[in-house]
PDBQT receptor file of N, H, CA, C and O in Angstrom, charges set to zero:
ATOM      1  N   UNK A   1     205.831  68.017  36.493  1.00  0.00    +0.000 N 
ATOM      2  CA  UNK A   1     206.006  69.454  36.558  1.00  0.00    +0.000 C 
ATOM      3  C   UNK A   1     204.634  70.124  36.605  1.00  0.00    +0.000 C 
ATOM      4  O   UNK A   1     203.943  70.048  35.589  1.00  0.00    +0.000 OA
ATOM      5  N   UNK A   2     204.118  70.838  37.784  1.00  0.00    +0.000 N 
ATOM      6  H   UNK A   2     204.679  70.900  38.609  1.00  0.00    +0.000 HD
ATOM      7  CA  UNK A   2     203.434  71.807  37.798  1.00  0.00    +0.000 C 
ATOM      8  C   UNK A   2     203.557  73.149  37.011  1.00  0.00    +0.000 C 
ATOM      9  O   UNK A   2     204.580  73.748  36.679  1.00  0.00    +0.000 OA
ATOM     10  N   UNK A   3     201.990  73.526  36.757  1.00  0.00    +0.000 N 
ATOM     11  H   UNK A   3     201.159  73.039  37.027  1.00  0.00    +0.000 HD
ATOM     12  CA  UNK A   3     202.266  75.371  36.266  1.00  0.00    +0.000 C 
ATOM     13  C   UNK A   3     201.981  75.948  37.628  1.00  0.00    +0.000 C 
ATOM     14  O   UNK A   3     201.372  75.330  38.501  1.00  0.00    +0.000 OA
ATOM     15  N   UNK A   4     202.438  77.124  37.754  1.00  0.00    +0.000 N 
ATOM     16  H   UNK A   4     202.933  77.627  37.045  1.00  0.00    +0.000 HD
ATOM     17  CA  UNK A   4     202.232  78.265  38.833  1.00  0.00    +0.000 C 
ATOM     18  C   UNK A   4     200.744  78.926  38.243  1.00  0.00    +0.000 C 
ATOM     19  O   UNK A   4     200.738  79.191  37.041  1.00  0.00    +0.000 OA
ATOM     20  N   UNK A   5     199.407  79.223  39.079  1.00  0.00    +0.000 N 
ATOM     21  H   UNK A   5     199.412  79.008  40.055  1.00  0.00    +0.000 HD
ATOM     22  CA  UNK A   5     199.116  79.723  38.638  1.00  0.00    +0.000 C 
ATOM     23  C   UNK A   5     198.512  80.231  39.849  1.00  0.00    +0.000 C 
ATOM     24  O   UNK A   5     198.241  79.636  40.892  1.00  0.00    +0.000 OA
ATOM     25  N   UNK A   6     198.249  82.197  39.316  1.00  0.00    +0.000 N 
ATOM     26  H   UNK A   6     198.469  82.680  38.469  1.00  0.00    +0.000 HD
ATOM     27  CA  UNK A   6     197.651  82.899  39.733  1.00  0.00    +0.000 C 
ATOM     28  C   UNK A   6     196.525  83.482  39.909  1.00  0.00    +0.000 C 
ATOM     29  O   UNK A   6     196.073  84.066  38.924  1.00  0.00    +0.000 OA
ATOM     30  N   UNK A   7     195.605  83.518  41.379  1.00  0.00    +0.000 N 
ATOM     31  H   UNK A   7     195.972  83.043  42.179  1.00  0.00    +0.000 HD
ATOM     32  CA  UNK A   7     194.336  83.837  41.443  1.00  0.00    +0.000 C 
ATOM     33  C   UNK A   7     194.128  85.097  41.820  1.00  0.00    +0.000 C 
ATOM     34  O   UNK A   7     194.791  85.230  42.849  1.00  0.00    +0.000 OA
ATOM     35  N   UNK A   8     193.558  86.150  41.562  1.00  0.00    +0.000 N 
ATOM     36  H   UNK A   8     193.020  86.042  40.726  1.00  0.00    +0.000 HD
ATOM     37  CA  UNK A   8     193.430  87.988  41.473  1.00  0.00    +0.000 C 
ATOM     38  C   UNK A   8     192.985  87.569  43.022  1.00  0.00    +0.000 C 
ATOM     39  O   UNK A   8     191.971  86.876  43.099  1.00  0.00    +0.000 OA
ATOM     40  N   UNK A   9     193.497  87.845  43.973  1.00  0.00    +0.000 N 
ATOM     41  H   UNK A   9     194.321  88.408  43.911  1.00  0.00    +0.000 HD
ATOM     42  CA  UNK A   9     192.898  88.116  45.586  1.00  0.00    +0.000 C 
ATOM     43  C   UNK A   9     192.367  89.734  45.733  1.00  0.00    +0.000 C 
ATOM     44  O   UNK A   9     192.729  90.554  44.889  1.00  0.00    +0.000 OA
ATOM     45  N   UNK A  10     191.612  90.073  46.700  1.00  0.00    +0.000 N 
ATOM     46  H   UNK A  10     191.318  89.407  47.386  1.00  0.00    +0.000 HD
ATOM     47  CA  UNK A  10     191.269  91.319  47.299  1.00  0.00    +0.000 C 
ATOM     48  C   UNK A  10     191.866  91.460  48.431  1.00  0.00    +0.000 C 
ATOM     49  O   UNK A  10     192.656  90.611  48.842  1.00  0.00    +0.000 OA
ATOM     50  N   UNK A  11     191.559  92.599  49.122  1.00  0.00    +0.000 N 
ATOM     51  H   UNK A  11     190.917  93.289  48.788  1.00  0.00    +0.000 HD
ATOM     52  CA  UNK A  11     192.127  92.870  50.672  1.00  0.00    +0.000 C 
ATOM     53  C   UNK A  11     190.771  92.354  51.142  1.00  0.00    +0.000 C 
ATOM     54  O   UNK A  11     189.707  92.671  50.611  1.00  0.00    +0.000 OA
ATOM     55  N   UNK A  12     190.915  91.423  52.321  1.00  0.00    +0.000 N 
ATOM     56  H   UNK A  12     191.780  91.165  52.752  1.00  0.00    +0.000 HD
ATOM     57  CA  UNK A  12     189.862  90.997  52.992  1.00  0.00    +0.000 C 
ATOM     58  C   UNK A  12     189.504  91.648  53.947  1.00  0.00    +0.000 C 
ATOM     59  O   UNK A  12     190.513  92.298  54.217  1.00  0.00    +0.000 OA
ATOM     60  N   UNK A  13     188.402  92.037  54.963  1.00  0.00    +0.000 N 
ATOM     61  H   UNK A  13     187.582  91.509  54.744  1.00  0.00    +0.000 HD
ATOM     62  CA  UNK A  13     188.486  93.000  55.948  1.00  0.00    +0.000 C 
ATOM     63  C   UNK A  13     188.222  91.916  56.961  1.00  0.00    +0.000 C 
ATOM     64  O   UNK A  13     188.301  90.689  56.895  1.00  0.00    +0.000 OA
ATOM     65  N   UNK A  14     187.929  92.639  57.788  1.00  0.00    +0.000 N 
ATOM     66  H   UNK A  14     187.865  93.635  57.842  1.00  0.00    +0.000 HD
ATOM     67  CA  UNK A  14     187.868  91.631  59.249  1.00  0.00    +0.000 C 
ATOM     68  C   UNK A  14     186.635  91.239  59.281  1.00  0.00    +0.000 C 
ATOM     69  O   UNK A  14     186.704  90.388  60.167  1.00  0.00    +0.000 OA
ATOM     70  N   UNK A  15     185.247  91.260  58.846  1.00  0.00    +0.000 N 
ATOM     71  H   UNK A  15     185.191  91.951  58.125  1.00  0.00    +0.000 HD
ATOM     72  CA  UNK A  15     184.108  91.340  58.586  1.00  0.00    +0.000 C 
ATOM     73  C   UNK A  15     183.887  90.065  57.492  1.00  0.00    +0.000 C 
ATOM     74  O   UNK A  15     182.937  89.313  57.708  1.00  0.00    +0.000 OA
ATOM     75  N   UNK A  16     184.817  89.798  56.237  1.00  0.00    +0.000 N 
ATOM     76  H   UNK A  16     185.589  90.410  56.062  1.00  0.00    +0.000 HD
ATOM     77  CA  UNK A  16     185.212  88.968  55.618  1.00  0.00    +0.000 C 
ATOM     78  C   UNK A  16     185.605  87.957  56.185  1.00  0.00    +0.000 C 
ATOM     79  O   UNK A  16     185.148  86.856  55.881  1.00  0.00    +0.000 OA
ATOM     80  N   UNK A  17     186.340  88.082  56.931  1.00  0.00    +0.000 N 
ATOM     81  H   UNK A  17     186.712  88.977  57.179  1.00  0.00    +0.000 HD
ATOM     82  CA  UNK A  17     187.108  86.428  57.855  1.00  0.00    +0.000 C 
ATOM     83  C   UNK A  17     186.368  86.366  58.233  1.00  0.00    +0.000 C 
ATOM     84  O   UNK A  17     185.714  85.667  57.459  1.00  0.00    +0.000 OA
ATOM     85  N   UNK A  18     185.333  86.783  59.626  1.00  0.00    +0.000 N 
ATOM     86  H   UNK A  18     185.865  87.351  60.254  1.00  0.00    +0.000 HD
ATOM     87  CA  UNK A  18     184.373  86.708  60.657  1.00  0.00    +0.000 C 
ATOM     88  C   UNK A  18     183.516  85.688  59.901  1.00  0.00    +0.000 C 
ATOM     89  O   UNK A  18     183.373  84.490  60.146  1.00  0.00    +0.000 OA
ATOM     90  N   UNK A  19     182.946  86.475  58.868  1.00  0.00    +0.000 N 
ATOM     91  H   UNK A  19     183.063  87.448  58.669  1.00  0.00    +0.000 HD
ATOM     92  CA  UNK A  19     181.540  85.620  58.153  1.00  0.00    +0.000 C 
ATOM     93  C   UNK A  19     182.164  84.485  56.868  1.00  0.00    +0.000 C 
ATOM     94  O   UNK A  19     181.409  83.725  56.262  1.00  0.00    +0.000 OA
ATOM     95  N   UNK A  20     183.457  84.550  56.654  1.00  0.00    +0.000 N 
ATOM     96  H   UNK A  20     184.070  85.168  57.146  1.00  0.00    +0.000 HD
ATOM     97  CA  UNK A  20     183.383  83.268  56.691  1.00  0.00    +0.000 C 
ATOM     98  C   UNK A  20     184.208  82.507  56.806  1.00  0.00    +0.000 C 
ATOM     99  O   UNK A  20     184.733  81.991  55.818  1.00  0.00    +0.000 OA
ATOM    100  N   UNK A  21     184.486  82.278  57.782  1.00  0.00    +0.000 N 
ATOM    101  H   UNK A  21     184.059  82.697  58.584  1.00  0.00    +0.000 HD
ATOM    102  CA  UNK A  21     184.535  81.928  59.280  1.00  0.00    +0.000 C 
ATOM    103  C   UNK A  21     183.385  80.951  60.054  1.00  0.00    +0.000 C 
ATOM    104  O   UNK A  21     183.541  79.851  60.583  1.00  0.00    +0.000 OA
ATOM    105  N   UNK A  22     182.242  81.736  59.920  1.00  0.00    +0.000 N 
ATOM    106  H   UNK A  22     182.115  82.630  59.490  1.00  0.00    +0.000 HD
ATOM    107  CA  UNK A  22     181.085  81.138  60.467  1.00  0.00    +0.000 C 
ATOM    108  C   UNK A  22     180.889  80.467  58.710  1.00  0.00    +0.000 C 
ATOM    109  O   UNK A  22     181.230  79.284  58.684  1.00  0.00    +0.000 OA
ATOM    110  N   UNK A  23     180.726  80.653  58.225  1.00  0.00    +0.000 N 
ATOM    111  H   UNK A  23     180.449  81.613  58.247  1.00  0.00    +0.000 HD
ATOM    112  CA  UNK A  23     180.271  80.343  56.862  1.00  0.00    +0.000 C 
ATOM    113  C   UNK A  23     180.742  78.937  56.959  1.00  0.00    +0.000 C 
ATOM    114  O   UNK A  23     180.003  77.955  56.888  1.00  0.00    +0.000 OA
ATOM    115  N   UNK A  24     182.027  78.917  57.125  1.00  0.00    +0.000 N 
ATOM    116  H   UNK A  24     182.627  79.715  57.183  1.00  0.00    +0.000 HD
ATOM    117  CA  UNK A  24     182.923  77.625  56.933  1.00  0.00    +0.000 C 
ATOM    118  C   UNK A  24     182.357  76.688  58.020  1.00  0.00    +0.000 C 
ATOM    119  O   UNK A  24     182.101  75.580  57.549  1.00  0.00    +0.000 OA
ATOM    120  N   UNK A  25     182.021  76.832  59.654  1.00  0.00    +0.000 N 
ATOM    121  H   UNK A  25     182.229  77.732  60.037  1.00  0.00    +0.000 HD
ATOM    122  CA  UNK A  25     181.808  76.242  60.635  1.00  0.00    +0.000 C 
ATOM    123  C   UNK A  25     180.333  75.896  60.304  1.00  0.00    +0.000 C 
ATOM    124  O   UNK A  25     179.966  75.001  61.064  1.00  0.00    +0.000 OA
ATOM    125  N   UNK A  26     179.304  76.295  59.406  1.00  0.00    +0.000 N 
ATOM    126  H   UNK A  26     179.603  77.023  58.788  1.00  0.00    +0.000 HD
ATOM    127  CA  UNK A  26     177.889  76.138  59.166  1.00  0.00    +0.000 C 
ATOM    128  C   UNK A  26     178.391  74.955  57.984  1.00  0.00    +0.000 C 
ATOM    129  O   UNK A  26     178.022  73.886  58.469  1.00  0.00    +0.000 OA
ATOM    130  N   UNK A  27     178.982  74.713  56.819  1.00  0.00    +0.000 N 
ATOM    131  H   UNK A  27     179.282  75.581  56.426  1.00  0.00    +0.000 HD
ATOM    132  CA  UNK A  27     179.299  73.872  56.098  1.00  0.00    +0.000 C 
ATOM    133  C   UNK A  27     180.239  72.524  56.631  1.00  0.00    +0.000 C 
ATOM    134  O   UNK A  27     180.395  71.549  55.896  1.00  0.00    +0.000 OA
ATOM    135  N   UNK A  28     180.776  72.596  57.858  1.00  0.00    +0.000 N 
ATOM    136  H   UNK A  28     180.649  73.388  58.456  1.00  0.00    +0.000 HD
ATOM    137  CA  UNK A  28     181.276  71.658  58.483  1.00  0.00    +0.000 C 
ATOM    138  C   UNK A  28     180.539  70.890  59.196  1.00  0.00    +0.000 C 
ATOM    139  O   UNK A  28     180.607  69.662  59.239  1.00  0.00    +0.000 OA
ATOM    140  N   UNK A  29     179.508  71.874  60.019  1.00  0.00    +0.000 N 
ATOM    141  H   UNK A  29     179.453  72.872  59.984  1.00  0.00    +0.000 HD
ATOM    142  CA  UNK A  29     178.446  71.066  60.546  1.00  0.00    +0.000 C 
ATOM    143  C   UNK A  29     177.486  70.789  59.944  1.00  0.00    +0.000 C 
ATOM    144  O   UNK A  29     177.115  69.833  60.624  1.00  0.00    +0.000 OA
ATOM    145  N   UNK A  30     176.544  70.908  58.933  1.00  0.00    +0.000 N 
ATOM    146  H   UNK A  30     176.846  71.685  58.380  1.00  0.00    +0.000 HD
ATOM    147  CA  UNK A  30     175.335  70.410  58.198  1.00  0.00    +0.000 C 
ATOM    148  C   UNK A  30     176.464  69.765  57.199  1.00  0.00    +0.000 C 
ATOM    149  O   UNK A  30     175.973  69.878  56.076  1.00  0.00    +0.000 OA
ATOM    150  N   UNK A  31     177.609  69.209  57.099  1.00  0.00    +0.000 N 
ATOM    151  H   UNK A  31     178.008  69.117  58.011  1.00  0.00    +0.000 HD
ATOM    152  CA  UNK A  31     178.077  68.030  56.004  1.00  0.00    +0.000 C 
ATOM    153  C   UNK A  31     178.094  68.583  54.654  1.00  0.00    +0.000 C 
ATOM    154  O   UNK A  31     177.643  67.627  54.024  1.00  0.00    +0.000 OA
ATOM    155  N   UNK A  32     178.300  69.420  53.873  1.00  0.00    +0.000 N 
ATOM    156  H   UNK A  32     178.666  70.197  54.385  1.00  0.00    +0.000 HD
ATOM    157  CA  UNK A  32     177.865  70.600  52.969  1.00  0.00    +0.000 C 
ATOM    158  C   UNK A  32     179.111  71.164  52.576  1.00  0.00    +0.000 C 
ATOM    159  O   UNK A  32     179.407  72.306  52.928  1.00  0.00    +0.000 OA
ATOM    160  N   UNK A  33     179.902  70.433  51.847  1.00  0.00    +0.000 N 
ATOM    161  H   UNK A  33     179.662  69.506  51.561  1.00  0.00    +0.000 HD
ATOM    162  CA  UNK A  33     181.880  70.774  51.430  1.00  0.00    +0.000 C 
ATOM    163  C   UNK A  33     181.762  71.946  50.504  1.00  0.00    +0.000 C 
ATOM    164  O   UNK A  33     182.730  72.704  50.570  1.00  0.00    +0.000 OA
ATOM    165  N   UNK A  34     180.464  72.416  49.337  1.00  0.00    +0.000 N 
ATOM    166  H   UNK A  34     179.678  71.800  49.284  1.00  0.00    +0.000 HD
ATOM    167  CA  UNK A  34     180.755  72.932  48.637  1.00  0.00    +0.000 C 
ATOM    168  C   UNK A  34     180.919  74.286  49.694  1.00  0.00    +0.000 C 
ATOM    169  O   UNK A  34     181.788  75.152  49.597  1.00  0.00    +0.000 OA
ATOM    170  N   UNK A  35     179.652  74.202  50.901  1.00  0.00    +0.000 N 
ATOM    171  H   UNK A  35     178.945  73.498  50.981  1.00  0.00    +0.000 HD
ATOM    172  CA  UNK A  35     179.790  75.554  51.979  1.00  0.00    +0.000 C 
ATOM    173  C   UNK A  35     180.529  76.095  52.479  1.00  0.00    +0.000 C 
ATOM    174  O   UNK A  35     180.694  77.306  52.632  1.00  0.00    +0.000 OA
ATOM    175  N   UNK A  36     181.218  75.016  52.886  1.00  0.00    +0.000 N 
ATOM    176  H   UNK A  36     181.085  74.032  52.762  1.00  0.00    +0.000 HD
ATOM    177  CA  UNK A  36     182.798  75.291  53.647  1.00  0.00    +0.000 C 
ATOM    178  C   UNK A  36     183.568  75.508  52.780  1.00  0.00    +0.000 C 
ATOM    179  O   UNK A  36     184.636  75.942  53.211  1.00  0.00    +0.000 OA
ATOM    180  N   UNK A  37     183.488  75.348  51.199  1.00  0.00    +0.000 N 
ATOM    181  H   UNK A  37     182.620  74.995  50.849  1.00  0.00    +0.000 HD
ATOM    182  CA  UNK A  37     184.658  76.110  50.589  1.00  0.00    +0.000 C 
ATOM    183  C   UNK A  37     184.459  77.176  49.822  1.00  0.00    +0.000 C 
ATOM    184  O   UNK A  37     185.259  77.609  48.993  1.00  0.00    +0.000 OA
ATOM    185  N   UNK A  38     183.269  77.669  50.113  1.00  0.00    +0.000 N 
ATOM    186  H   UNK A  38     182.619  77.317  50.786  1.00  0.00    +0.000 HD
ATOM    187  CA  UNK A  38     182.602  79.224  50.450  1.00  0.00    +0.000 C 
ATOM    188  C   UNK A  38     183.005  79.720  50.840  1.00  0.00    +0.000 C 
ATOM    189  O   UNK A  38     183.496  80.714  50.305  1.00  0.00    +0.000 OA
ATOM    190  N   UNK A  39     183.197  79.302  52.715  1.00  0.00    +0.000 N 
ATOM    191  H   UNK A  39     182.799  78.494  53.149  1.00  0.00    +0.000 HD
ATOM    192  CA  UNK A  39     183.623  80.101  53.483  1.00  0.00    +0.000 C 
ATOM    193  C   UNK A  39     185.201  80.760  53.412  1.00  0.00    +0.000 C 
ATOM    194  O   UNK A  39     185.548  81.931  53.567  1.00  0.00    +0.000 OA
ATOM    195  N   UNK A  40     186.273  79.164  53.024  1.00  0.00    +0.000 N 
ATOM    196  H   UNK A  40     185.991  78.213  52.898  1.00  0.00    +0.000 HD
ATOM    197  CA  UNK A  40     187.077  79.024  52.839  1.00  0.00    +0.000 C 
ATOM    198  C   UNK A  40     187.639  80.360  51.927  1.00  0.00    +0.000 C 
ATOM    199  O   UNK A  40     188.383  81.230  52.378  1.00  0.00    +0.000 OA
ATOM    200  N   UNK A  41     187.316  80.328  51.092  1.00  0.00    +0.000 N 
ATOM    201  H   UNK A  41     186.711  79.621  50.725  1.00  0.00    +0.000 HD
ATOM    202  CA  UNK A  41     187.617  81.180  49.953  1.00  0.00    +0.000 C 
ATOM    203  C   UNK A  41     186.873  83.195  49.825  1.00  0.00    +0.000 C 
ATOM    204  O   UNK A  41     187.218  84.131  49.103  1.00  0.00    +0.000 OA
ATOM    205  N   UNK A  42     185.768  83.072  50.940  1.00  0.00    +0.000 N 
ATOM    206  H   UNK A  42     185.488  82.312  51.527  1.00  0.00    +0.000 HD
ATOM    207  CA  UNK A  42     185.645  84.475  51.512  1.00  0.00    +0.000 C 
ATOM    208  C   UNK A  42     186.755  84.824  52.400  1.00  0.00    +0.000 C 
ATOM    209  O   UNK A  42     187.136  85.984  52.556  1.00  0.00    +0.000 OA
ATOM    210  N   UNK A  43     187.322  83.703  53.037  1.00  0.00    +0.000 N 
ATOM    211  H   UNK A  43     187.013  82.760  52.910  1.00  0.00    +0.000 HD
ATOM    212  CA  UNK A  43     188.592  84.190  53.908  1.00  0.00    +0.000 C 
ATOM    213  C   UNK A  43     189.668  84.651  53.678  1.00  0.00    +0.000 C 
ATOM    214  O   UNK A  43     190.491  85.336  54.285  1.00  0.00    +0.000 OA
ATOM    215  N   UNK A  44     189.548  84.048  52.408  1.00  0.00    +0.000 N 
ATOM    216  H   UNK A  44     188.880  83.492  51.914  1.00  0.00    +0.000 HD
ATOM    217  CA  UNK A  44     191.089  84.458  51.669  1.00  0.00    +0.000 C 
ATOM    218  C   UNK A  44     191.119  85.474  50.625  1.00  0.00    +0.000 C 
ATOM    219  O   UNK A  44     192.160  85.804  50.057  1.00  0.00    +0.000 OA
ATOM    220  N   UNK A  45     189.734  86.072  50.323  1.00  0.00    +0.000 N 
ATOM    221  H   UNK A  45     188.889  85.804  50.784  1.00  0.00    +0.000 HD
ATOM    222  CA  UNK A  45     189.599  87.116  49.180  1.00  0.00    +0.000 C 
ATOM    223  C   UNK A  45     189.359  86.457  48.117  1.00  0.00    +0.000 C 
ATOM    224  O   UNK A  45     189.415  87.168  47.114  1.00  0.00    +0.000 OA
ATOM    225  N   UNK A  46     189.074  85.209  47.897  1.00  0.00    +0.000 N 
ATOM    226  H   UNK A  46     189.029  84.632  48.712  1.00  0.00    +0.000 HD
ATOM    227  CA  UNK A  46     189.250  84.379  46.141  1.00  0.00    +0.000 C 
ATOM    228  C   UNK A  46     188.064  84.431  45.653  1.00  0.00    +0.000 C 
ATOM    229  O   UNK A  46     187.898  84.070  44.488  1.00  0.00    +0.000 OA
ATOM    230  N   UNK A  47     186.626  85.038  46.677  1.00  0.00    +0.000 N 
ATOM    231  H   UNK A  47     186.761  85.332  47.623  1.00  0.00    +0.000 HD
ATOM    232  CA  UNK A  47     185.431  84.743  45.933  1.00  0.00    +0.000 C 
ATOM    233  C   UNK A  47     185.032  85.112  44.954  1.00  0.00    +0.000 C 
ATOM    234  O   UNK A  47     183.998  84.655  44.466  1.00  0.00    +0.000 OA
ATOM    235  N   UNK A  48     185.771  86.077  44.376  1.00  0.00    +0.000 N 
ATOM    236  H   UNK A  48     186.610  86.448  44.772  1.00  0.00    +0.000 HD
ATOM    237  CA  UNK A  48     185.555  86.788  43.605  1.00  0.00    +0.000 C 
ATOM    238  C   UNK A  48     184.724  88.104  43.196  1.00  0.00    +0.000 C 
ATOM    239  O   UNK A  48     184.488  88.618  42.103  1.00  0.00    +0.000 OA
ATOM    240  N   UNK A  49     184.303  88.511  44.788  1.00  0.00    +0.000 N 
ATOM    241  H   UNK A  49     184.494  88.094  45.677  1.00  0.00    +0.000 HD
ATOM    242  CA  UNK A  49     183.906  89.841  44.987  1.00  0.00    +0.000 C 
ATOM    243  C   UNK A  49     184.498  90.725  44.487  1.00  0.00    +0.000 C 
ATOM    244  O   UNK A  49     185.688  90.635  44.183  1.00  0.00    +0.000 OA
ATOM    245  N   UNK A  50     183.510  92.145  44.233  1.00  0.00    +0.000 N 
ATOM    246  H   UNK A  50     182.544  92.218  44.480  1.00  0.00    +0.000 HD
ATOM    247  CA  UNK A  50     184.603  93.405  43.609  1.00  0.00    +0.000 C 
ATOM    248  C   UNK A  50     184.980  92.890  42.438  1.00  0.00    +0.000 C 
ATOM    249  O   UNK A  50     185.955  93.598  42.188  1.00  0.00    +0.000 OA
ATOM    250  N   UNK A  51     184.821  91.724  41.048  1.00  0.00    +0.000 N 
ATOM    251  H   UNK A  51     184.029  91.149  41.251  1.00  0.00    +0.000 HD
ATOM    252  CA  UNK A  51     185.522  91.477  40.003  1.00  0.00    +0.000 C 
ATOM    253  C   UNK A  51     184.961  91.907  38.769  1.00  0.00    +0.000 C 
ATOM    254  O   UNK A  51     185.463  91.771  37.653  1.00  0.00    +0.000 OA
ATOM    255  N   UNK A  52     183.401  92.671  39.194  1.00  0.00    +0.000 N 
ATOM    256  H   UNK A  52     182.993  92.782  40.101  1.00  0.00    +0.000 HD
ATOM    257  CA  UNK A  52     182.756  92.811  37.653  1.00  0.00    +0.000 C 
ATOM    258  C   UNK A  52     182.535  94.355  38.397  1.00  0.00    +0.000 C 
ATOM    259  O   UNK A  52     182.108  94.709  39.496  1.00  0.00    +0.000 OA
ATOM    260  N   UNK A  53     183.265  95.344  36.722  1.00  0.00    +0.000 N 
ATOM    261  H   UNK A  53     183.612  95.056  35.830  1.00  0.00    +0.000 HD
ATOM    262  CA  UNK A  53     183.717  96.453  37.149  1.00  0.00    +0.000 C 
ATOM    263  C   UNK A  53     182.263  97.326  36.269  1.00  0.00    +0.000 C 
ATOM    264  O   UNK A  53     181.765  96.756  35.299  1.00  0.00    +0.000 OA
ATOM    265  N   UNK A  54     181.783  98.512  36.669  1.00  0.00    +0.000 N 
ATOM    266  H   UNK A  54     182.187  98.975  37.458  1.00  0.00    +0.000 HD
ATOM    267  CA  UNK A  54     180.693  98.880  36.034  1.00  0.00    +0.000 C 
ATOM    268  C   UNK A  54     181.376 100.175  35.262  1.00  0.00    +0.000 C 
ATOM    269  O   UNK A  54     182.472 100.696  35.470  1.00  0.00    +0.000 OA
ATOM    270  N   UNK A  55     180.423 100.493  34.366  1.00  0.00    +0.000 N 
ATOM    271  H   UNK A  55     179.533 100.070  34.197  1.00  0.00    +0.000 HD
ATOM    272  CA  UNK A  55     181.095 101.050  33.178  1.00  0.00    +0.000 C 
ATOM    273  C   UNK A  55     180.278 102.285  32.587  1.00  0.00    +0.000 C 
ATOM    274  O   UNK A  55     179.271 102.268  31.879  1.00  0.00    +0.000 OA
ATOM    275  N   UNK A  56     181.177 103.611  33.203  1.00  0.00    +0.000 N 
ATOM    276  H   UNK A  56     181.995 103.625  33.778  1.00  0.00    +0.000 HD
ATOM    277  CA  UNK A  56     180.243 104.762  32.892  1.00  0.00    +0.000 C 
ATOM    278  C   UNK A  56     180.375 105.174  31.931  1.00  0.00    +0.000 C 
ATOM    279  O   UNK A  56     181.521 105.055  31.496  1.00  0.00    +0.000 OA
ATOM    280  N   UNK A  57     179.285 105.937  30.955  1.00  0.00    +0.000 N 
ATOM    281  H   UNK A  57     178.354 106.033  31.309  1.00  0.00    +0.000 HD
ATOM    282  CA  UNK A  57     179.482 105.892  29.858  1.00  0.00    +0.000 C 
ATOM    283  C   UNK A  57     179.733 107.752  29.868  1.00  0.00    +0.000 C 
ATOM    284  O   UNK A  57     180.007 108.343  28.824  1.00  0.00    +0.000 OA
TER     285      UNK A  57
């Protein structure tokens, strides 16, 4: 039995896929898995951009 678990995604823009996109195709070709799952994961919103919120006082 698996748990379900949930990762906070963003809206990705098209600018996001594009670069990585290339991100992913630069880690495929120089042999470099952690790169490509860089890219991988800018594509999908998981990088975790946008997650540290600033705090006005």
């Amino acid at each position: 039995m698996t748990a379900n678990y949930h990762h906070q995604k963003r809206r990705t823009s098209f600018g996001d896929k594009l670069s990585g996109a290339l991100l992913r195709l630069k880690g495929s070709i120089t042999g470099r898995p952690a790169v490509k799952a860089a890219g991988t994961r800018r594509m999908h919103g998981t990088d975790g951009r946008g997650a540290r919120r600033r705090r006005f006082l």
